[in-house]
C-alpha positions as CSV (number, residue, x, y, z in Angstrom):
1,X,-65.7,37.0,-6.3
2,X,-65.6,39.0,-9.7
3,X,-68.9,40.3,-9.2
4,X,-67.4,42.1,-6.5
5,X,-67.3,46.5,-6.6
6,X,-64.4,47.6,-9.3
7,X,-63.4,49.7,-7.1
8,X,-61.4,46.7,-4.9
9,X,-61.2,43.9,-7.6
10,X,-57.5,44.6,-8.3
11,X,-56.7,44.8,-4.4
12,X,-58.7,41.8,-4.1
13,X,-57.3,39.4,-6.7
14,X,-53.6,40.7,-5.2
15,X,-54.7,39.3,-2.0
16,X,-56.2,35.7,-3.7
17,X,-53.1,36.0,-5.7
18,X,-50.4,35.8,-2.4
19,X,-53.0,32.9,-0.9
20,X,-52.5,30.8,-4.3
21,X,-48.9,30.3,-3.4
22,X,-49.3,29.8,0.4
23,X,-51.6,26.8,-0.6
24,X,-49.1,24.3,-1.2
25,X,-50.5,23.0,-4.7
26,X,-47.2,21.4,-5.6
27,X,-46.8,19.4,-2.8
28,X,-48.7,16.4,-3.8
29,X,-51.5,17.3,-1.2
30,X,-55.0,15.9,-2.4
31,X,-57.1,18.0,-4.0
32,X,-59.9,17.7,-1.3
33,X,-57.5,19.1,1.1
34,X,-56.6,22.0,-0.5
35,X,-60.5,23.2,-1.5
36,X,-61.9,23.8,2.0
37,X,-58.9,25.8,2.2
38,X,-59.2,28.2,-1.0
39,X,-62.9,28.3,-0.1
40,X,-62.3,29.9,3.1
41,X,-59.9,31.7,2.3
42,X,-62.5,33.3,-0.4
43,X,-65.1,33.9,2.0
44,X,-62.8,35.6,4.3
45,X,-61.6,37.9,1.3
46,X,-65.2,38.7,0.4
47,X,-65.7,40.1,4.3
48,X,-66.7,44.1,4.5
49,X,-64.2,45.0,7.0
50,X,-61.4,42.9,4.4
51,X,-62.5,44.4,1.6
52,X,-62.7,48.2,3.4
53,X,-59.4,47.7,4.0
54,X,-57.8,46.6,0.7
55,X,-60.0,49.7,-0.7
56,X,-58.6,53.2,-1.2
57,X,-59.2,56.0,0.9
58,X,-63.0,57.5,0.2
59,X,-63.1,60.9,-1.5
60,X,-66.8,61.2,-1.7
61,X,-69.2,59.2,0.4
62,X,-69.4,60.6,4.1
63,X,-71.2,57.1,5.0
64,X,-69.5,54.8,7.0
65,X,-69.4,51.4,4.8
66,X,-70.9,48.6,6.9
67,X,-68.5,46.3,9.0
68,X,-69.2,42.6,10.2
69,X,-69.9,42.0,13.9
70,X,-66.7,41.3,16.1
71,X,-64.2,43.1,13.5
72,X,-61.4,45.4,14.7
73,X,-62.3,48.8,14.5
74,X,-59.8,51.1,13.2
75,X,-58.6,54.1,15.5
76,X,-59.6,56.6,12.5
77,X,-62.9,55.7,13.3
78,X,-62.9,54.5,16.8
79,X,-64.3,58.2,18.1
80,X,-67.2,60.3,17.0
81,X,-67.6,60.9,14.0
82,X,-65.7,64.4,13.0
83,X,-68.5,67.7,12.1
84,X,-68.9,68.4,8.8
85,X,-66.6,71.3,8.6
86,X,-63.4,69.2,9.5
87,X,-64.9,66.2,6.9
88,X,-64.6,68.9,4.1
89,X,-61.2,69.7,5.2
90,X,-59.8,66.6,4.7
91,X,-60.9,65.6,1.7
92,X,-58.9,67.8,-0.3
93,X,-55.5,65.7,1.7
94,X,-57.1,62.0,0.5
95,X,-57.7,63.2,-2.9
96,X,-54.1,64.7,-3.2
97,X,-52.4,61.3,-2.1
98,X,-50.6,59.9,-5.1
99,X,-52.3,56.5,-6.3
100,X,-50.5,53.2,-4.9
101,X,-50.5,50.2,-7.6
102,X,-50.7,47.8,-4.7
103,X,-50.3,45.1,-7.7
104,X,-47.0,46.1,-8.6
105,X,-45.8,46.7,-5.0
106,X,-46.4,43.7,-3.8
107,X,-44.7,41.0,-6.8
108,X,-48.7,40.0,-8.0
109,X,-47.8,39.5,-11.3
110,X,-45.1,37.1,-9.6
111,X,-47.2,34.9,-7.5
112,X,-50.0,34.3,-9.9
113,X,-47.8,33.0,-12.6
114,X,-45.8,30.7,-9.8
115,X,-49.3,29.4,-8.8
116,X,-49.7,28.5,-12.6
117,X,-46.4,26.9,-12.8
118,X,-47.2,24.8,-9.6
119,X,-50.9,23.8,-10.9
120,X,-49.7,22.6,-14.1
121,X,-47.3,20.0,-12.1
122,X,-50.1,19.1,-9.7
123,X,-51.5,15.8,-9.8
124,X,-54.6,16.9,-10.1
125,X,-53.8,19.8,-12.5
126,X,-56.8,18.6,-14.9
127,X,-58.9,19.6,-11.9
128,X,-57.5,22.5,-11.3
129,X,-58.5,24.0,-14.6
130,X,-61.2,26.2,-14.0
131,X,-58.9,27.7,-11.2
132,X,-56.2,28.3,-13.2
133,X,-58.7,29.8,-16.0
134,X,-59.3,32.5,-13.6
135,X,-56.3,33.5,-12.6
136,X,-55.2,33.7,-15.9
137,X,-58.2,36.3,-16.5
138,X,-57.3,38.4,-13.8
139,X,-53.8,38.4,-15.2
140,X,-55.6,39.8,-18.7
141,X,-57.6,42.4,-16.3
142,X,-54.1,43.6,-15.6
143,X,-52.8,43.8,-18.6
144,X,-55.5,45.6,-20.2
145,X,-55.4,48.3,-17.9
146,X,-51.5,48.7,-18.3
147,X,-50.1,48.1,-21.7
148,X,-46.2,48.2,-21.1
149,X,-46.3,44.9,-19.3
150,X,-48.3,43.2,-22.2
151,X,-44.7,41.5,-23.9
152,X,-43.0,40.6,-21.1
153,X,-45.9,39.1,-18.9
154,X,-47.7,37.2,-21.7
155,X,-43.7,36.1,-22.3
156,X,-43.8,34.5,-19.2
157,X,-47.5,33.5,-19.1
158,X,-47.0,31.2,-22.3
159,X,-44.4,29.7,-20.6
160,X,-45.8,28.7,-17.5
161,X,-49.0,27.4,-19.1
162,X,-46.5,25.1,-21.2
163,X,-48.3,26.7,-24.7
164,X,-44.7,26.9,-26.2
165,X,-44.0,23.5,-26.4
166,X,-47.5,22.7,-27.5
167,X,-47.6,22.3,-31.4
168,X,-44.6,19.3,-31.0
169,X,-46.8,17.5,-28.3
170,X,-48.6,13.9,-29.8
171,X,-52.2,14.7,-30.5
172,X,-54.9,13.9,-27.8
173,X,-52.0,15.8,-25.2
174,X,-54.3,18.4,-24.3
175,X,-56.6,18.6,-21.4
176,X,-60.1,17.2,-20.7
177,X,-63.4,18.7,-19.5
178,X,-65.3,18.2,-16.4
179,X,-66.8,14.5,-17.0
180,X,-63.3,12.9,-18.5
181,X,-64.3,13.9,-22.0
182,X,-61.4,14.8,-24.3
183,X,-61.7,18.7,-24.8
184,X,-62.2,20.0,-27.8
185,X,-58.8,22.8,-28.2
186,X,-55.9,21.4,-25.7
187,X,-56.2,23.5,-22.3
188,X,-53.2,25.7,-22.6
189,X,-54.2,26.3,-26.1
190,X,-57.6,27.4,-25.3
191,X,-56.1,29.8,-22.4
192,X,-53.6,31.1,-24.7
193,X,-56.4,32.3,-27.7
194,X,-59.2,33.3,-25.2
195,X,-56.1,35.5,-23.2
196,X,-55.2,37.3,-26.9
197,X,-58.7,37.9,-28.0
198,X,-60.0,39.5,-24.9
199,X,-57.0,41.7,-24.4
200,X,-58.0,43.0,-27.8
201,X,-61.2,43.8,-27.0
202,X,-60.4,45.2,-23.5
203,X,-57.7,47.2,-25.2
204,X,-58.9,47.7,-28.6
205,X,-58.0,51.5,-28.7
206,X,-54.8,51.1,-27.0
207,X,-52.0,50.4,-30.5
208,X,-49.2,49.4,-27.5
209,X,-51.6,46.5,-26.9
210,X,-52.3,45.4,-30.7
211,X,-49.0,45.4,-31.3
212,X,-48.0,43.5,-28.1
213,X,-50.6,41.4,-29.4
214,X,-49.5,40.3,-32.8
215,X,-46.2,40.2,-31.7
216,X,-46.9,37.3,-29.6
217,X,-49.0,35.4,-31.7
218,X,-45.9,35.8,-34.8
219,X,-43.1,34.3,-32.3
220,X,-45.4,31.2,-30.2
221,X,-48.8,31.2,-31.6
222,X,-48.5,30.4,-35.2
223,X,-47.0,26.7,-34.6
224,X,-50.0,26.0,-32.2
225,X,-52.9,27.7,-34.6
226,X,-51.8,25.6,-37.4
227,X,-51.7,22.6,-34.9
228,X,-55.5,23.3,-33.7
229,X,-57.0,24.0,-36.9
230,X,-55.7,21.0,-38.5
231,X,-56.3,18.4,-35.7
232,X,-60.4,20.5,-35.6
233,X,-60.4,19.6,-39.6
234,X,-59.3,15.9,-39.1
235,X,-62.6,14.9,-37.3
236,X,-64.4,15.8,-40.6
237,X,-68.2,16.5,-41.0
238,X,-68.9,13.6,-38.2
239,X,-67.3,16.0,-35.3
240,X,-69.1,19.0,-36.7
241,X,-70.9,19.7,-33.4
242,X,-71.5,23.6,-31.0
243,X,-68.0,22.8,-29.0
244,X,-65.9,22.0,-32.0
245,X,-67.5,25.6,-33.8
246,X,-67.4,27.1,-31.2
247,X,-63.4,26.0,-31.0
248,X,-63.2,27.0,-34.5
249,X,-64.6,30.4,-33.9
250,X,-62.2,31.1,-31.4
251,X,-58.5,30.0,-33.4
252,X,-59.3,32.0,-36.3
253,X,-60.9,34.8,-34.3
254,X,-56.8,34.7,-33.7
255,X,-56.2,34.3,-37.3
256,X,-58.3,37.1,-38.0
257,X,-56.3,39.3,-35.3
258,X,-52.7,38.1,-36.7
259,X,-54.3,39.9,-39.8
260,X,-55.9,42.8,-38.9
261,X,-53.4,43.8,-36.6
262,X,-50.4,43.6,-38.4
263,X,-47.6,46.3,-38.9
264,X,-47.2,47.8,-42.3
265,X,-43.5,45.9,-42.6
266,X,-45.1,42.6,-42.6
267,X,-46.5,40.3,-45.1
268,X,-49.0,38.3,-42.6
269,X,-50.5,36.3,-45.1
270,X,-47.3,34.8,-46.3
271,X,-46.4,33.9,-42.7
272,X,-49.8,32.7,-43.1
273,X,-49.3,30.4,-45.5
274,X,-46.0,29.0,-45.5
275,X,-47.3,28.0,-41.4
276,X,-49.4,25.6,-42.7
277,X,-52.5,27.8,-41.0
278,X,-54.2,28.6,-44.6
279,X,-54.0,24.7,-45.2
280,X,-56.0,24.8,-41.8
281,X,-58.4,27.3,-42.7
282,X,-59.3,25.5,-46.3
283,X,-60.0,22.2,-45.0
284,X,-62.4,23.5,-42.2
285,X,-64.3,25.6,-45.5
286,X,-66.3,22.9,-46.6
287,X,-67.1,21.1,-43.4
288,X,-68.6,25.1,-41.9
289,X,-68.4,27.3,-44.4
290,X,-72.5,27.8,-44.8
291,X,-73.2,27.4,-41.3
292,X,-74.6,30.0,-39.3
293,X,-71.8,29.7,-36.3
294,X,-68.6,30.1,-39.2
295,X,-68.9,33.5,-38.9
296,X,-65.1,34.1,-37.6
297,X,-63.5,31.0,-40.2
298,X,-65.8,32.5,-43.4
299,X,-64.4,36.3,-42.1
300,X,-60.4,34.6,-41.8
301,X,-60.5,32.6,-45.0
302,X,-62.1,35.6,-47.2
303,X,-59.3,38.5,-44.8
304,X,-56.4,35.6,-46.3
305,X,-57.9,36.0,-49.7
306,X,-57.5,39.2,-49.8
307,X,-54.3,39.8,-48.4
308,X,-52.6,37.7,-51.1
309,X,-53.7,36.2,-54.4
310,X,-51.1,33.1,-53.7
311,X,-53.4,32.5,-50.4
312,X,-56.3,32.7,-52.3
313,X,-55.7,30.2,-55.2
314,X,-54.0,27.9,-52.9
315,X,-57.5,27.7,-51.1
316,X,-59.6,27.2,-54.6
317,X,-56.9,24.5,-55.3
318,X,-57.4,22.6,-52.1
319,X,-60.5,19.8,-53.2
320,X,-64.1,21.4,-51.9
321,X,-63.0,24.6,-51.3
322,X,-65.0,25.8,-54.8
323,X,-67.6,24.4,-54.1
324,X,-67.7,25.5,-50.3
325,X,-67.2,29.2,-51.5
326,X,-70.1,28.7,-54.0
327,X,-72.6,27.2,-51.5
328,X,-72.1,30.3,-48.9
329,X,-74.3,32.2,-51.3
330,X,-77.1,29.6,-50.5
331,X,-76.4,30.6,-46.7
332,X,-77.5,34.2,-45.7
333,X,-75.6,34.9,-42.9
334,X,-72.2,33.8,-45.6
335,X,-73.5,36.0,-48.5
336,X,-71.5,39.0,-47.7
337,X,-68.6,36.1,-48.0
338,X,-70.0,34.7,-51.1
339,X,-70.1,38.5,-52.8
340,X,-66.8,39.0,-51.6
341,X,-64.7,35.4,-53.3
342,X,-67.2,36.9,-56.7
343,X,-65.5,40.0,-56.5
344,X,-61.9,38.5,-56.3
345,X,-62.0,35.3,-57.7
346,X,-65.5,35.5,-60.5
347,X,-64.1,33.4,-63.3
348,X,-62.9,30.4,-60.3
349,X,-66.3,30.6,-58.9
350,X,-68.2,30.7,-61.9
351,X,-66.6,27.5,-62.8
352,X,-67.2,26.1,-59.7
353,X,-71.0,26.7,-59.9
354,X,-71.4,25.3,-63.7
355,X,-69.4,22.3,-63.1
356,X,-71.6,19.2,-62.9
357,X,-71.8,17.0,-59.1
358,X,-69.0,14.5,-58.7
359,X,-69.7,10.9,-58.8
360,X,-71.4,9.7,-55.5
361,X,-71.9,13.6,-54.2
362,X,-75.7,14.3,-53.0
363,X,-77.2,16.7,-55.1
364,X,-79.5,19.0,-52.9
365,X,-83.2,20.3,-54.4
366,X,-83.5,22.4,-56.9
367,X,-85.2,25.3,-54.6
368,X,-82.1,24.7,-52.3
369,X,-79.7,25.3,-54.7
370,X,-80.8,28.9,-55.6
371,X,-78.8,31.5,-54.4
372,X,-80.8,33.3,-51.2
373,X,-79.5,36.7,-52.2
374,X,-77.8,38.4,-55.6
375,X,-73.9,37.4,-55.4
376,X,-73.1,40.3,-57.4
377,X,-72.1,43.4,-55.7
378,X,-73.8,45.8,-58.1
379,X,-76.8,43.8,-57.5
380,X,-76.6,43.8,-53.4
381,X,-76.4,47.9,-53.9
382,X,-78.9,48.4,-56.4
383,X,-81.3,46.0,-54.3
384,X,-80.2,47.8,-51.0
385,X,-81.3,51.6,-52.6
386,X,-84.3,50.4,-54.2
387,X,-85.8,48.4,-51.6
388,X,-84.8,50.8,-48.9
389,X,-86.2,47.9,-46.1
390,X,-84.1,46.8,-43.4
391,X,-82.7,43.1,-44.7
392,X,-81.3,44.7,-48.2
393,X,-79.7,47.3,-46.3
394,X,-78.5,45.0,-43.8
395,X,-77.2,43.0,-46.1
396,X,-75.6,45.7,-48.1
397,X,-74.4,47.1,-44.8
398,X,-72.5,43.7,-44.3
399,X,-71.1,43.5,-47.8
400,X,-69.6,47.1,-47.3
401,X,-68.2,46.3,-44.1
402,X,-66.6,43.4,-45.0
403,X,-65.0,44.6,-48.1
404,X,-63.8,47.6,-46.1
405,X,-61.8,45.0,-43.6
406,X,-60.3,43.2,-46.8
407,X,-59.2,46.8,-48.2
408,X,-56.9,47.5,-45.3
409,X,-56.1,43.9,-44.7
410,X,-54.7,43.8,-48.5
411,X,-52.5,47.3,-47.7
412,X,-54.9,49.2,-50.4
413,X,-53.9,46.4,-52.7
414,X,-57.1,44.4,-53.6
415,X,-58.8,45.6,-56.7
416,X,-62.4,45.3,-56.6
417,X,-62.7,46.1,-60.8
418,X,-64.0,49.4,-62.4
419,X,-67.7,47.3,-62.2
420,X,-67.6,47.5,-58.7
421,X,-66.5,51.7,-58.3
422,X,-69.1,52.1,-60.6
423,X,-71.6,50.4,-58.5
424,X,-70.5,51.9,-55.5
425,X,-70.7,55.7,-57.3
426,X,-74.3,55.1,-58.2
427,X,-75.6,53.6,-54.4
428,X,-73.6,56.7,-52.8
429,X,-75.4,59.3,-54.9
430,X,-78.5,57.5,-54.4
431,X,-78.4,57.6,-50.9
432,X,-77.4,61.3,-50.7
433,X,-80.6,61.9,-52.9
434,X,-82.7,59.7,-50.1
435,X,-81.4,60.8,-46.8
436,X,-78.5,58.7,-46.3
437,X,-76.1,61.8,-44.7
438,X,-78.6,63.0,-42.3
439,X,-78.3,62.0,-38.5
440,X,-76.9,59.1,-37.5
441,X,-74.2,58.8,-39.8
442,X,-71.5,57.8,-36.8
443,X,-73.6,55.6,-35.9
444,X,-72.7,51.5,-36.1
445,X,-76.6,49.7,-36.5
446,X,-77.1,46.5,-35.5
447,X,-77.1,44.1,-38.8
448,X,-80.0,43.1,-39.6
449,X,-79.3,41.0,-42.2
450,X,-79.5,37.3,-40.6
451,X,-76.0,37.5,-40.2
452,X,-73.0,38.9,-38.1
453,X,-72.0,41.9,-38.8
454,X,-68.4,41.0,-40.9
455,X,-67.1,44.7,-39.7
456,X,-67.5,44.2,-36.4
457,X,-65.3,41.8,-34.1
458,X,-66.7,40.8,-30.7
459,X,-65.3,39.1,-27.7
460,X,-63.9,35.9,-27.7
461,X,-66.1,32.5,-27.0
462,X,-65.0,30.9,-24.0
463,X,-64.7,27.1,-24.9
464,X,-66.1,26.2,-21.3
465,X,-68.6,28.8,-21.5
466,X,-69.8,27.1,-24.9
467,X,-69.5,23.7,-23.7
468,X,-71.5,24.9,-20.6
469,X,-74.2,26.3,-22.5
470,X,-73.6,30.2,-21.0
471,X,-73.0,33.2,-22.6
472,X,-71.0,36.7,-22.2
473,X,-72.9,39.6,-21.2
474,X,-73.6,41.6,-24.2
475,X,-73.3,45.2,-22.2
476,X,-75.7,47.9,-20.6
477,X,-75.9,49.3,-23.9
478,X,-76.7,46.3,-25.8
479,X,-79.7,45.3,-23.4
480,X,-81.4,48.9,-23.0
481,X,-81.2,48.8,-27.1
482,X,-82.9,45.1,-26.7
483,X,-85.5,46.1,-24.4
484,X,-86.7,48.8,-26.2
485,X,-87.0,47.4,-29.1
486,X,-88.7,44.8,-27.5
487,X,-91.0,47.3,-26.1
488,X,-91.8,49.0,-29.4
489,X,-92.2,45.4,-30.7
490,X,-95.0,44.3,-28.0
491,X,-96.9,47.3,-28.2
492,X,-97.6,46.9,-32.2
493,X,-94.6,49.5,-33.6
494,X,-92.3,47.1,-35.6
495,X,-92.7,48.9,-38.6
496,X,-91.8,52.4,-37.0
497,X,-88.2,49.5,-35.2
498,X,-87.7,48.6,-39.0
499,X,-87.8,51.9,-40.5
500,X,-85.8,53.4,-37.5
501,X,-83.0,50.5,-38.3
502,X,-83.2,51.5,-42.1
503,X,-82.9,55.1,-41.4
504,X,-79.5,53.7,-38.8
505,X,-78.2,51.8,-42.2
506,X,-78.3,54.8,-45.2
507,X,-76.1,56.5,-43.5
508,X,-73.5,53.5,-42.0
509,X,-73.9,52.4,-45.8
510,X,-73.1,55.7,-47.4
511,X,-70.0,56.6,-44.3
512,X,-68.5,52.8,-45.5
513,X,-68.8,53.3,-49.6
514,X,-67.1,57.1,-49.0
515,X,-64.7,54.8,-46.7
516,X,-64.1,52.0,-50.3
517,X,-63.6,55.2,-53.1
518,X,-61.3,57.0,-51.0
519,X,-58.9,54.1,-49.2
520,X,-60.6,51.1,-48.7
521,X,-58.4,49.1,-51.5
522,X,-57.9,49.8,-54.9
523,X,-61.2,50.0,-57.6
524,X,-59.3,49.9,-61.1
């Protein structure tokens, strides 16, 4: 059904939306009774001559849209089609009709929540899940597309999922996955995170929406992130598997919003810490903090750290935090992280890396405990101009971005040391000497580094989708860029795909260290 044309969805879903309620979920009805139903009722929405009639009037297309056998024929277009003359004629009166928001008109917003309310109390609400999942996606479609409702229908959203009362429930409350096995994030939790990270995505330009946004995650999320994160921590390295990252990933991709978004009154990481969340965050460090999946936990501990130096050395003081932080520069896709705690914290992690194993702890090779890249930031730069290829400018590319996130994060407060704007002075003027302004500069490359790019945020992981094994569509864009690459891969050219990535990063690089001298945080 959502692979349906855009240009009906919204009069479509309306439509499912007023069947939901006609359905009788609350009535106790068995769950195999009410199935045939909703299927039918899906196949009759996805008919032509339904779906030509939910649609609004053409503007364009003179072709009639095809019409199943047997269906009513409206008189419009009962007779002979009109010449061409009086088709041209009317199109002016279509396109002058003021647009209908058949949504609001008819209470949608309304019936899908009551639907919610009346699955949650069905005896088979477990089952129910994945319906209820989409529904509350089509409310997000909504609400992306019209910001003033953002407060007061996510309001009413958490309530009817029951997410308010859901950091005083008893551990294990939450919902189950298909099979009977305990889910990994309670249901409504998992609802509630997935519903604020696409929004910000889908509205990432709209500033109604991101303050909307953190808004509701300061006054009902906070008890429930600090609930999540600690009960995700509790299983220790034994639970580390993909569904428990991936559930990771997706509360401090929350986290990481709560910080990022936050208006200039408030002191997020405070709230932060006295929630209990950065106690979360510093006990999932050392169980995922070098893996390659921690991208979103590395990028919330290391936006805390630099948002307040009380967050920070509460973390170092929580037992295998040091030592976590210290290890990341043995992982490449956590250097940037590792360069980044050097930079703040270099006398704590110094420490850290001299002081001898602990009783009992396995000591790893000799060749595994070398760092896999320089955890210095003068070092990633000088490394990054004089090598020129595409991993030391990735990586450099990654170290910038990330520091550039901390710097407004922090308010401009973070100091980064007269080392570092020294550093930074040198790799600018050597990429100006090398090209690094030329074409391309607005340009965001892919990294290249091994890692994620720490600068950029993408969508949220659906928990089912990870536990299912699928994944989002990365765009149009993103799959012509794969596919030509590709191309120029297979026919022998990946030296001419590197060099055209390194030409991408000189400029990214040099845009980002302009970005750090003149207000990404403070460098004396």
């Amino acid at each position: 059904q959502r692979k349906l044309g855009a240009g009906v969805q919204q009069q479509q879903r309306q439509g499912l939306a007023e069947f939901g309620i006609g359905m009788g979920l609350g009535s106790g009805g068995a769950l195999e009774d009410v199935w045939p139903s909703l299927q039918s009722r899906l196949l009759h929405l996805a008919a032509p001559e339904h779906l030509m009639a939910l649609a609004p009037p053409p503007t364009t297309s003179k072709a009639s849209a095809p019409r199943a056998s047997g269906a009513p024929t409206p008189a419009s277009t009962a007779s002979t089609a009109p010449d061409s003359s009086s088709s041209q004629a009317a199109l002016p009166a279509a396109s002058e009709q003021p647009a209908v928001d058949v949504w609001a008109d008819t209470g949608a917003t309304g019936a899908v929540l009551a639907l919610l309310r009346t699955a949650g109390v069905h005896e088979r609400s477990k089952d129910l899940q994945p319906l209820v999942s989409s529904y509350v996606a089509l409310l997000g479609d909504r609400l992306a597309g019209h910001p003033s409702e953002v407060d007061s229908v996510l309001e009413q959203l958490w309530d009817a999922l029951g997410v308010k009362g859901l950091a005083s429930m008893p551990k294990g409350a939450g919902g189950r996955r298909a099979g009977g096995a305990p889910a990994v994030l309670p249901a409504e939790a998992s609802l509630a995170f997935n519903t604020v990270c696409n929004l910000a995505v889908q509205a990432a330009s709209s500033s109604q929406v991101r303050g909307a946004l953190w808004r509701q995650v300061h006054t009902h999320l906070l008890g429930v992130l600090e609930r999540c994160l600690c009960d995700l921590a509790a299983g220790g390295p034994a639970a580390a598997n993909p569904q428990t990252l991936a559930a990771v990933s997706l509360t401090c991709q929350v986290v990481a919003l709560y910080l990022e978004h936050a208006p200039g009154n408030a002191d997020p990481a405070a709230t932060l810490l006295s929630a209990g969340i950065v106690r979360g965050l510093s006990l999932l460090l050392p169980i995922y903090a070098s893996q390659p999946g921690g991208e979103t936990l590395r990028a919330a501990a290391s936006l805390t750290a630099a948002a307040s130096a009380d967050g920070r050395k509460w973390m170092l003081a929580v037992p295998g935090v040091s030592a976590a932080l210290v290890s990341m520069a043995r992982s490449e896709p956590a250097l940037p992280h590792a360069v980044l705690w050097h930079l703040l914290e270099p006398q704590a992690l110094a420490a850290a890396a001299a002081a001898p194993p602990k009783p009992g702890a396995q000591v790893q090779p000799v060749e595994q405990q070398a760092p896999c890249g320089p955890t210095g930031i003068a070092e990633v730069l000088q490394q990054g101009v004089q090598q020129g290829d595409t991993p030391a400018l990735g990586r450099m590319h990654a170290v910038l971005s990330l520091m550039v996130r901390c710097g407004q994060v922090s308010g401009r407060k973070v100091s980064w040391g007269r080392e570092a704007e020294s550093a930074l002075r040198q790799a600018a003027s050597a990429l100006r000497d090398t090209g690094g302004s030329g074409a391309g500069a607005g340009t965001s490359p892919n990294n290249s580094s091994g890692g994620a790019d720490a600068g950029t945020a993408g969508p949220a992981m659906s928990i089912a989708a990870a536990e299912n094994g699928s994944h989002g569509d990365g765009g149009s864009d993103r799959a012509g860029t794969d596919a030509e690459e590709q191309k120029e891969h297979s026919a022998g050219g990946a030296g001419a795909l590197h060099e055209r990535r390194a030409h991408q990063l000189r400029p990214a690089c040099l845009k980002l260290i302009k970005q750090l001298l003149t207000s990404g945080g403070k460098t004396d």
